[in-house]
C-alpha positions in Angstrom: -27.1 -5.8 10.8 -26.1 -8.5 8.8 -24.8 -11.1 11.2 -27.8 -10.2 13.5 -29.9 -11.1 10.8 -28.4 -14.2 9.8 -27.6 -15.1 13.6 -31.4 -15.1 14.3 -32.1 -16.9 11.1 -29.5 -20.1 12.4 -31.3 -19.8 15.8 -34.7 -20.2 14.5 -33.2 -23.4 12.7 -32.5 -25.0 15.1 -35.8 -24.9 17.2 -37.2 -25.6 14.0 -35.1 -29.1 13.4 -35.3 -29.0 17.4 -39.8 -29.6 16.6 -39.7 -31.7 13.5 -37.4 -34.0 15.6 -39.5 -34.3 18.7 -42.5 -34.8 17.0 -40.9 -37.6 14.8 -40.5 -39.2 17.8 -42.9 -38.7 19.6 -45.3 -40.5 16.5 -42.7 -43.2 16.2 -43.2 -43.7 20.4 -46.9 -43.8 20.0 -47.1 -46.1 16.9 -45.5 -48.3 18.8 -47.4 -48.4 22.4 -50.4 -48.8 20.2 -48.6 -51.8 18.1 -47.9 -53.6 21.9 -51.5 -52.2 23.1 -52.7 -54.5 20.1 -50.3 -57.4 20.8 -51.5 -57.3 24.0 -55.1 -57.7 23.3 -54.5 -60.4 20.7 -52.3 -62.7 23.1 -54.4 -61.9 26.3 -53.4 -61.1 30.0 -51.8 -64.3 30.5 -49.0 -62.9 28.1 -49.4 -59.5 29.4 -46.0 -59.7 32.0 -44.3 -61.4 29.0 -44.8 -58.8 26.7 -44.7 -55.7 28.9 -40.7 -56.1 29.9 -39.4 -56.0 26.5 -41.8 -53.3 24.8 -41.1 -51.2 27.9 -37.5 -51.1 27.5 -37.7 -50.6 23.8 -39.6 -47.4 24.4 -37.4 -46.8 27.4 -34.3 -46.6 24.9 -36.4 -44.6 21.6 -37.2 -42.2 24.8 -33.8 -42.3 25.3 -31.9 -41.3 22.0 -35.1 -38.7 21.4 -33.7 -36.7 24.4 -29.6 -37.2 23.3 -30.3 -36.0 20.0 -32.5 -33.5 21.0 -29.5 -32.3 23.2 -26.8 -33.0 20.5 -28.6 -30.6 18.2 -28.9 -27.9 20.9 -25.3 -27.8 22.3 -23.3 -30.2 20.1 -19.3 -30.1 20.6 -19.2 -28.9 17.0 -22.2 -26.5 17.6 -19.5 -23.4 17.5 -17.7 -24.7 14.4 -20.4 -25.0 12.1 -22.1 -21.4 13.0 -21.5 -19.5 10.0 -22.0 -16.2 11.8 -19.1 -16.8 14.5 -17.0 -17.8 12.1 -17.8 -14.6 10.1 -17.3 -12.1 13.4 -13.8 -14.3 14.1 -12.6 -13.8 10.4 -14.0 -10.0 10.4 -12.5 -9.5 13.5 -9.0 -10.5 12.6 -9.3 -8.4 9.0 -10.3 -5.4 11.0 -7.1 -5.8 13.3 -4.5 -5.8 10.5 -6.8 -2.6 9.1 -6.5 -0.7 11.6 -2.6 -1.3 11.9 -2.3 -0.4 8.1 -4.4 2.5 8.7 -2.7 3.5 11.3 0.4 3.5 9.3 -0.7 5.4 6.6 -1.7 8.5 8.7 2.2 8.7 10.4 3.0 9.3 6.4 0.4 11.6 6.4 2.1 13.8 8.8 5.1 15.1 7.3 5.4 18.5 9.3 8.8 17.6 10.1 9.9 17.7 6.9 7.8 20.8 6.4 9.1 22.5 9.3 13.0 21.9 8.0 12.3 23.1 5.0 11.0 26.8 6.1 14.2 26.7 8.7 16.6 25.8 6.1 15.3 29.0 3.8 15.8 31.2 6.8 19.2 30.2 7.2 22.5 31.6 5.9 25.2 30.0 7.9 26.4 26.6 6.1 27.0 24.4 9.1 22.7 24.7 10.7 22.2 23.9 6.6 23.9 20.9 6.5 22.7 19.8 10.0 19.2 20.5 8.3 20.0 18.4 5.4 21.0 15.5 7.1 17.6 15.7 9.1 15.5 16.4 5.8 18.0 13.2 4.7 16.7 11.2 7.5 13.0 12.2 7.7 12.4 11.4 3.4 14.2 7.9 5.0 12.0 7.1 7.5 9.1 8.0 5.1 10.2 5.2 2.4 10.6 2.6 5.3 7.3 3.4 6.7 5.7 2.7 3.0 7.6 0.0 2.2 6.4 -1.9 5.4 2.3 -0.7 4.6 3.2 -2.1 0.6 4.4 -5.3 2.5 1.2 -5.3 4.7 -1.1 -5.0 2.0 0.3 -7.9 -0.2 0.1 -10.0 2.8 -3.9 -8.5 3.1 -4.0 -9.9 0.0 -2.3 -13.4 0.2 -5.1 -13.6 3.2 -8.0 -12.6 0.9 -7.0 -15.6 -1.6 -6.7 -18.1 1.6 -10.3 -17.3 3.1 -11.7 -17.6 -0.6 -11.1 -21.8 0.0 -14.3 -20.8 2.6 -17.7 -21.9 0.9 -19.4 -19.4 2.6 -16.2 -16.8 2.1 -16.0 -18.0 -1.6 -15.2 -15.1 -4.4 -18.0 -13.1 -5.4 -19.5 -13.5 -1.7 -20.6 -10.7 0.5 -17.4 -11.4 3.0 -15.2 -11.7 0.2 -16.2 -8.5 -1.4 -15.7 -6.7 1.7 -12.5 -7.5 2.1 -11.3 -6.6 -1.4 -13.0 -3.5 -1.3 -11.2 -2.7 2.1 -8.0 -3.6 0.7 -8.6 -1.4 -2.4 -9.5 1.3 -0.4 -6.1 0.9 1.9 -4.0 0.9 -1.3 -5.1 4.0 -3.1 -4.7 5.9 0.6 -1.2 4.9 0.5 -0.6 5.8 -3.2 -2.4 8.9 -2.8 0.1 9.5 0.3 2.8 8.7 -1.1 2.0 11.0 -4.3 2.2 13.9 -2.1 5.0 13.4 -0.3 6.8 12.9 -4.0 5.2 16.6 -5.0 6.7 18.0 -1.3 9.9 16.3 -2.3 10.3 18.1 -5.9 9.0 21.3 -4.3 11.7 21.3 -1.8 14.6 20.6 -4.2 13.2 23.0 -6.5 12.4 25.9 -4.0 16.1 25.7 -2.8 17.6 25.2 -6.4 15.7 28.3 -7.2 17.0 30.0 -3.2 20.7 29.3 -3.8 20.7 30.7 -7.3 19.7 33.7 -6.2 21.9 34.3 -3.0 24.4 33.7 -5.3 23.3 36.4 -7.9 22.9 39.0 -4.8 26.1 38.1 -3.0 28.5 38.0 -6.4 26.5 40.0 -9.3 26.8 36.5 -11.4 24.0 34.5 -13.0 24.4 31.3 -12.3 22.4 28.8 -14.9 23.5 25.9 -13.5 24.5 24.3 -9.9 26.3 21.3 -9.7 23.7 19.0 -7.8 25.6 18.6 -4.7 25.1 21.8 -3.8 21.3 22.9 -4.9 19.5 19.4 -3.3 19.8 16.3 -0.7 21.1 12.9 -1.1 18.2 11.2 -0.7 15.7 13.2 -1.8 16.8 13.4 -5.5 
């Protein structure tokens, strides 16, 4: 709503310069047929083909640049450049694109099923060699989540870095309305990761904890023993803890 708004307002501009300039020339045209109407008169009709040749092309050229700038002003070559709404939909555009990657991004961490779905298999298993296959896979899923957020983290500094650049923009300067909008967009990308990334920690310590708590007790049924303490090898994953 906006850019309509402001489009309309830089189109109504220009028929507005478009006015003020033809009627400038249009009064400068007509001051001077009425300064050679008076020439004329003073000198009489024997000067009248003298005069005529010159003042005619003088109003010839005026009529001239009236129409040029007329048409400069409408479609100049820098017409584009200088529209503050185009250049506002191309830099929107462009911070929408990387958004939508980021975004994009953040909901593949947001799905961590697999990592789910290992960890009720691995409590319904008792044979050793599934459980370490299991492992390795819980191993490799907790990987693939840290690559995933380290490449959003590296995503939203650059965000950043691009926020500072368009701020050299007069019309994108800090505090404006384009400028706000893109910190706020960035802010709002960061805490989803963070918030992400906080429950995937809490499904981390859960898991390790849940099958701390699992092997102690097999062991308790299986050998009558209390164990206290496990050596870490044996109770967690690599990666995880």
């Amino acid at each position: 709503m906006g850019l309509e708004k402001a489009r309309l307002s830089f189109k109504f501009e220009i028929l507005n310069n478009r006015f003020y300039i033809g009627v400038s020339w249009l009064l400068l045209i007509s001051g001077l047929w009425k300064t050679r109407r008076c020439n004329l008169r003073a000198k009489g009709s024997t000067d009248q083909s003298d005069d005529e040749r010159p003042n005619d092309q003088i109003l010839h050229k005026l009529w001239n640049s009236k129409n040029q700038a007329l048409k400069d002003l409408e479609a100049g070559p820098d017409l584009e450049l200088s529209d503050p709404t185009l250049e506002d939909e191309k830099n929107q555009g462009q911070l929408f694109e990387e958004v939508g990657v980021i975004k994009g991004d953040i909901e593949i961490l947001y799905d961590l099923r697999n990592l789910k779905d290992a960890d009720r298999e691995m409590k319904s298993l008792q044979d050793p060699n599934p459980l370490k296959f299991l492992r390795e896979r819980m191993d490799l899923d907790v990987v693939s989540v840290l690559k995933k957020a380290r490449a959003i983290k590296a995503r939203l500094e650059f965000l950043d870095k691009s926020n500072a650049d368009n701020r050299r923009l007069y019309s994108h300067k800090e505090g404006s309305f384009v400028d706000k909008t893109r910190v706020s967009v960035s802010n709002g990308l960061r805490k989803k990761l963070r918030e992400v990334m906080k429950d995937f920690q809490s499904l981390k310590e859960k898991i390790v904890v849940e099958n701390r708590d699992g092997l102690r007790r097999k062991v308790y049924a299986e050998t009558g023993l209390q164990v206290r303490q496990l050596a870490e090898e044996e109770v967690s994953f690599s990666i995880i803890t």
